[in-house]
mmCIF file of the C-alpha atoms, coordinates in Angstrom:
data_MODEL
# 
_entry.id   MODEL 
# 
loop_
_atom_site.group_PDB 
_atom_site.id 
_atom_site.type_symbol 
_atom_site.label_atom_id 
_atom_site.label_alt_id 
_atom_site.label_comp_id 
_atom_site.label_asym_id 
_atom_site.label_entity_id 
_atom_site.label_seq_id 
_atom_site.pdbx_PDB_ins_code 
_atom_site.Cartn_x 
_atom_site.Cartn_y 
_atom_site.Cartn_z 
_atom_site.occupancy 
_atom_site.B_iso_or_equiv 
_atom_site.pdbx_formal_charge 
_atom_site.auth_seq_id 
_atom_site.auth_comp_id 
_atom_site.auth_asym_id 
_atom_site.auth_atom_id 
_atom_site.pdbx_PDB_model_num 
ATOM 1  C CA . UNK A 1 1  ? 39.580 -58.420 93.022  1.00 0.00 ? 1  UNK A CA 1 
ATOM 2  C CA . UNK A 1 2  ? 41.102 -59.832 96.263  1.00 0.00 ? 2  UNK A CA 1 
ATOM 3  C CA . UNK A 1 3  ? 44.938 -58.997 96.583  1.00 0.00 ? 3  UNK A CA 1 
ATOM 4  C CA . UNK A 1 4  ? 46.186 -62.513 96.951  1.00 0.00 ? 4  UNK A CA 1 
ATOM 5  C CA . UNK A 1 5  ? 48.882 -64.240 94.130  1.00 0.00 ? 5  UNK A CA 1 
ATOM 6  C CA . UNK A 1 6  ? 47.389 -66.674 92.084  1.00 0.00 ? 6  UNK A CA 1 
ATOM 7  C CA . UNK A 1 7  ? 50.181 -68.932 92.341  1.00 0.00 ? 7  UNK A CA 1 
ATOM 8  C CA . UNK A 1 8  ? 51.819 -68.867 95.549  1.00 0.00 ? 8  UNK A CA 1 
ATOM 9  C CA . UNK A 1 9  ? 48.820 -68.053 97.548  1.00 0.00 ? 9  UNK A CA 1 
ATOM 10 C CA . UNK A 1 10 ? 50.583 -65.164 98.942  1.00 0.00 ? 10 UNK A CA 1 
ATOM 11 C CA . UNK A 1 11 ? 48.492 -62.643 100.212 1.00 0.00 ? 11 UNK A CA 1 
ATOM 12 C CA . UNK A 1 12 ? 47.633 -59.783 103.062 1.00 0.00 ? 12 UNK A CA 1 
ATOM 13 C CA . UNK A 1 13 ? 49.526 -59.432 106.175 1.00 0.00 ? 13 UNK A CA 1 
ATOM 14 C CA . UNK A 1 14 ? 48.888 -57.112 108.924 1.00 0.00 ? 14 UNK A CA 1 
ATOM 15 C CA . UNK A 1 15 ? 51.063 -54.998 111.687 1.00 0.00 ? 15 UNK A CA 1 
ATOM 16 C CA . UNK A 1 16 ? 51.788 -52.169 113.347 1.00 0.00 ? 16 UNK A CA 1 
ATOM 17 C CA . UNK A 1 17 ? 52.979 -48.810 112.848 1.00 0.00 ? 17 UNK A CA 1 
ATOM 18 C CA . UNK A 1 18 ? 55.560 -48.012 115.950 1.00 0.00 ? 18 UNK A CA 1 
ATOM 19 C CA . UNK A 1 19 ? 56.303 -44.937 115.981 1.00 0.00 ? 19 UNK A CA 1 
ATOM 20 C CA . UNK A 1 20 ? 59.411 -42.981 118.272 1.00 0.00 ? 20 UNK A CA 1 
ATOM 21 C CA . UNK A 1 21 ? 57.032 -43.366 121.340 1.00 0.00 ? 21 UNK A CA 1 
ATOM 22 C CA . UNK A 1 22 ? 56.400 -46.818 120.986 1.00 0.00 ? 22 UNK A CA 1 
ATOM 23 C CA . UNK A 1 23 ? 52.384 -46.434 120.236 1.00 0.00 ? 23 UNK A CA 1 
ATOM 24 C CA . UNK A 1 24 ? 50.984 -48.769 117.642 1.00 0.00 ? 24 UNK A CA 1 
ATOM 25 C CA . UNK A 1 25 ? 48.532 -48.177 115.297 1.00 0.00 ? 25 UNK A CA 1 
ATOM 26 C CA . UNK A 1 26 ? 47.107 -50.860 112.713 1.00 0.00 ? 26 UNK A CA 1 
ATOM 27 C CA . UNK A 1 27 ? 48.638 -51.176 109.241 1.00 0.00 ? 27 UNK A CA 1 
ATOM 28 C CA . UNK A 1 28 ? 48.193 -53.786 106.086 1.00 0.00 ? 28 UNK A CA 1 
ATOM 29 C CA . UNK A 1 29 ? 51.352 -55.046 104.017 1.00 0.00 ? 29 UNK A CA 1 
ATOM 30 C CA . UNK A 1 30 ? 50.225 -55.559 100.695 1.00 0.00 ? 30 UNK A CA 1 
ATOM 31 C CA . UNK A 1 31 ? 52.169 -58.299 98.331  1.00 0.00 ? 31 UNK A CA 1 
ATOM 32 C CA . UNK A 1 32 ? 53.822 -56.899 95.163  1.00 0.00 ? 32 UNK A CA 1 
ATOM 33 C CA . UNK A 1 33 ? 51.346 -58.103 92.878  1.00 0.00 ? 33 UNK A CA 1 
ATOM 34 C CA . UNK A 1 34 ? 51.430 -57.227 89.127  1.00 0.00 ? 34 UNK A CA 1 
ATOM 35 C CA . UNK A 1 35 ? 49.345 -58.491 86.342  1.00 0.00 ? 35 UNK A CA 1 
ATOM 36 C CA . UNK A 1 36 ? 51.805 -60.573 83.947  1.00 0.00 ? 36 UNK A CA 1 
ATOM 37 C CA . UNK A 1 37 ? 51.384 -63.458 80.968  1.00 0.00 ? 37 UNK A CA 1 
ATOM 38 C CA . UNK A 1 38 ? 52.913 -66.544 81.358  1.00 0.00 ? 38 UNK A CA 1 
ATOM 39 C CA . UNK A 1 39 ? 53.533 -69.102 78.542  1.00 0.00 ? 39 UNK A CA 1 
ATOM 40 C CA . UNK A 1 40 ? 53.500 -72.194 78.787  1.00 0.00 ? 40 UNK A CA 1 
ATOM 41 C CA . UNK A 1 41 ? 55.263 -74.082 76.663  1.00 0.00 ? 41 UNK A CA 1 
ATOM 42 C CA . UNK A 1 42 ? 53.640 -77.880 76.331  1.00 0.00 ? 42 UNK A CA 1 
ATOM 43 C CA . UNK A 1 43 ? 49.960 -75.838 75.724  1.00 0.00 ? 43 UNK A CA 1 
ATOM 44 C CA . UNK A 1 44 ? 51.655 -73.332 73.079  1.00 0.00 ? 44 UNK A CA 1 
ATOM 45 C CA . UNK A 1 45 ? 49.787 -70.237 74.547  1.00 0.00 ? 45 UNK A CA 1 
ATOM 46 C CA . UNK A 1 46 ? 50.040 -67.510 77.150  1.00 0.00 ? 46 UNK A CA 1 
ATOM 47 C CA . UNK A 1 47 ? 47.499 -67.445 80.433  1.00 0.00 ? 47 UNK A CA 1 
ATOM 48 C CA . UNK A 1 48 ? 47.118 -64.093 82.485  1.00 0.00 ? 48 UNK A CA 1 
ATOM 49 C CA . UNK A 1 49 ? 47.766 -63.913 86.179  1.00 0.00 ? 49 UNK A CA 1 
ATOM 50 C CA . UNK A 1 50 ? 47.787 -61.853 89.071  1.00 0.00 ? 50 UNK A CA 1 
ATOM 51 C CA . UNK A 1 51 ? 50.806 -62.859 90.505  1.00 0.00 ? 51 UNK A CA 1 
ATOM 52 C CA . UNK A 1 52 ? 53.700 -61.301 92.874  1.00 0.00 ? 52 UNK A CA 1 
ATOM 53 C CA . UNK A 1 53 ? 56.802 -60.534 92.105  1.00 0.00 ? 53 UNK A CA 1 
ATOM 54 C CA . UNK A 1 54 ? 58.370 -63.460 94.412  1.00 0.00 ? 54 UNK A CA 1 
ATOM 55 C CA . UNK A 1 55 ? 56.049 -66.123 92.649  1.00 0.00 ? 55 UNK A CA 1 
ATOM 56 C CA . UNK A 1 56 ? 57.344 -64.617 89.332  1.00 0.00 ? 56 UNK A CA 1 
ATOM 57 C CA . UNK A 1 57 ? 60.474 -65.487 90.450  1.00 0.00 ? 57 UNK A CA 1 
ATOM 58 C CA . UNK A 1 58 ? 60.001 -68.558 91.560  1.00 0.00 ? 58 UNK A CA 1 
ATOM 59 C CA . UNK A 1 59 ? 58.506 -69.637 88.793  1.00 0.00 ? 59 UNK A CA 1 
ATOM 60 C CA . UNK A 1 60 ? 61.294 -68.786 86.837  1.00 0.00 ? 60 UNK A CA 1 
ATOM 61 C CA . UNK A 1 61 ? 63.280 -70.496 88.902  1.00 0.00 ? 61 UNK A CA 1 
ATOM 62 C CA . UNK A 1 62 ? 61.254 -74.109 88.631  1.00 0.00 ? 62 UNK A CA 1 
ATOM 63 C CA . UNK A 1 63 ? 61.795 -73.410 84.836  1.00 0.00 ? 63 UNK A CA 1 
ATOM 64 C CA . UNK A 1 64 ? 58.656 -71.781 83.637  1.00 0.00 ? 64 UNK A CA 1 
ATOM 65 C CA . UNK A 1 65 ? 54.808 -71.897 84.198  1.00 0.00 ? 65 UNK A CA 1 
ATOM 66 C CA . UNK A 1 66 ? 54.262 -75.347 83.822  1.00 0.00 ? 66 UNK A CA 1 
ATOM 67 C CA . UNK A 1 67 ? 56.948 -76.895 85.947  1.00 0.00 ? 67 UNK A CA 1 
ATOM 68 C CA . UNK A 1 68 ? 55.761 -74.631 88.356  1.00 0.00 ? 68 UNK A CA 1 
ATOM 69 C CA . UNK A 1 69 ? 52.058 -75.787 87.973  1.00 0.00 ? 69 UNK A CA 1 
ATOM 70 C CA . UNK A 1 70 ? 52.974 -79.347 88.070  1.00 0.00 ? 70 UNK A CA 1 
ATOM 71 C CA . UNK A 1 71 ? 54.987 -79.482 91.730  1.00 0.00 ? 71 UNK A CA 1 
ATOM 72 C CA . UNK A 1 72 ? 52.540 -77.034 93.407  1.00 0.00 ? 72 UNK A CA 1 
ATOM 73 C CA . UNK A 1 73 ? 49.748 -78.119 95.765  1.00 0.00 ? 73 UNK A CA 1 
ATOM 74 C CA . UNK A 1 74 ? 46.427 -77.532 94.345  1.00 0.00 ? 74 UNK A CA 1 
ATOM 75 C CA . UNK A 1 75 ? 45.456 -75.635 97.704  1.00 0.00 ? 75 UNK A CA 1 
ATOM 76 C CA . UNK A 1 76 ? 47.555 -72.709 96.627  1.00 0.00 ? 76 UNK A CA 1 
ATOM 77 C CA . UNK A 1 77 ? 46.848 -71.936 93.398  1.00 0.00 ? 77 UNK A CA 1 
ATOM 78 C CA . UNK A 1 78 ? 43.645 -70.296 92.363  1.00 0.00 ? 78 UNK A CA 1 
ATOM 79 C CA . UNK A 1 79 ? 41.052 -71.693 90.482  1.00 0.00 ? 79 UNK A CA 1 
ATOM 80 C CA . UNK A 1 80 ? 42.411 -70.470 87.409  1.00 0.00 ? 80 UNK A CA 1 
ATOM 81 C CA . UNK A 1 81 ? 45.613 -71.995 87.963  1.00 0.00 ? 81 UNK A CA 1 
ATOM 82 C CA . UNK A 1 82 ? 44.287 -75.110 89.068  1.00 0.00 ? 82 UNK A CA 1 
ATOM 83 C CA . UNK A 1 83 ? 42.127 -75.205 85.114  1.00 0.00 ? 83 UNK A CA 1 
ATOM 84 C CA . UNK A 1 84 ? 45.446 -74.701 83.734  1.00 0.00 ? 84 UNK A CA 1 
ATOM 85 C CA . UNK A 1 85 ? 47.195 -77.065 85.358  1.00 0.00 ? 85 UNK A CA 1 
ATOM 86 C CA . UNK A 1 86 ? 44.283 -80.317 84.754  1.00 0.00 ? 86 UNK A CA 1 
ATOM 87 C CA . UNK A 1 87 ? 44.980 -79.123 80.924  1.00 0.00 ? 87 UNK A CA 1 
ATOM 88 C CA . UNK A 1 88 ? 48.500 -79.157 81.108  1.00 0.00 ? 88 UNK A CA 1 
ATOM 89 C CA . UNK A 1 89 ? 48.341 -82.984 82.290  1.00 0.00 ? 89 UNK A CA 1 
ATOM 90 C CA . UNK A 1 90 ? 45.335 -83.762 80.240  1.00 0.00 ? 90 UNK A CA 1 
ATOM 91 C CA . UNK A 1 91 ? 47.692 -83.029 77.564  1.00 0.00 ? 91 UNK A CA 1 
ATOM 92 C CA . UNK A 1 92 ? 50.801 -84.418 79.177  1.00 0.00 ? 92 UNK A CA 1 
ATOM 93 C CA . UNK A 1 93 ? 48.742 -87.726 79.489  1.00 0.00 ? 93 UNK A CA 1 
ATOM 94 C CA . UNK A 1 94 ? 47.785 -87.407 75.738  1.00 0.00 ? 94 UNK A CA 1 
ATOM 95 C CA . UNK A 1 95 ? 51.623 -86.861 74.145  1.00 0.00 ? 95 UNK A CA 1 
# 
């Protein structure tokens, strides 16, 4: 399971350690990611992501799951996403 966010696309990033001296050694920073159900409300049901904490809050912000999924770029969610989001305006299309 890669450690990328399913909705924001966030992912790895790497650096360096500096220590006092000023030598550098290699490092990763990992994203916050945590394992969370989101409803969405025009579907009635709740889909599981991996997502980080920033994208949780972002999403949030936007108003929920499926505002969210409706003024992202399909480039930057994952497939998953991208499933839920050609449902959410099949059935946008349909009401």
């Amino acid at each position: 399971m890669s450690r990328i966010c399913e909705l924001t696309g966030k992912g790895r990033q790497t650096g360096h350690n500096v220590s006092h001296a000023n030598n550098k050694t290699k490092r990763v920073f990992l994203p916050n990611l945590q394992n969370v159900t989101l409803l969405s409300e025009t579907l009635e049901r709740g889909y599981k992501f991996r997502v980080s904490t920033h994208g949780l809050r972002s999403v949030e912000h936007n108003g929920g799951l499926d505002n969210w999924l409706l003024k992202t770029r399909d480039e930057k969610l994952s497939p998953r996403a991208r499933k839920v989001k050609r449902e959410l305006k099949k059935a946008q299309a349909a009401a």
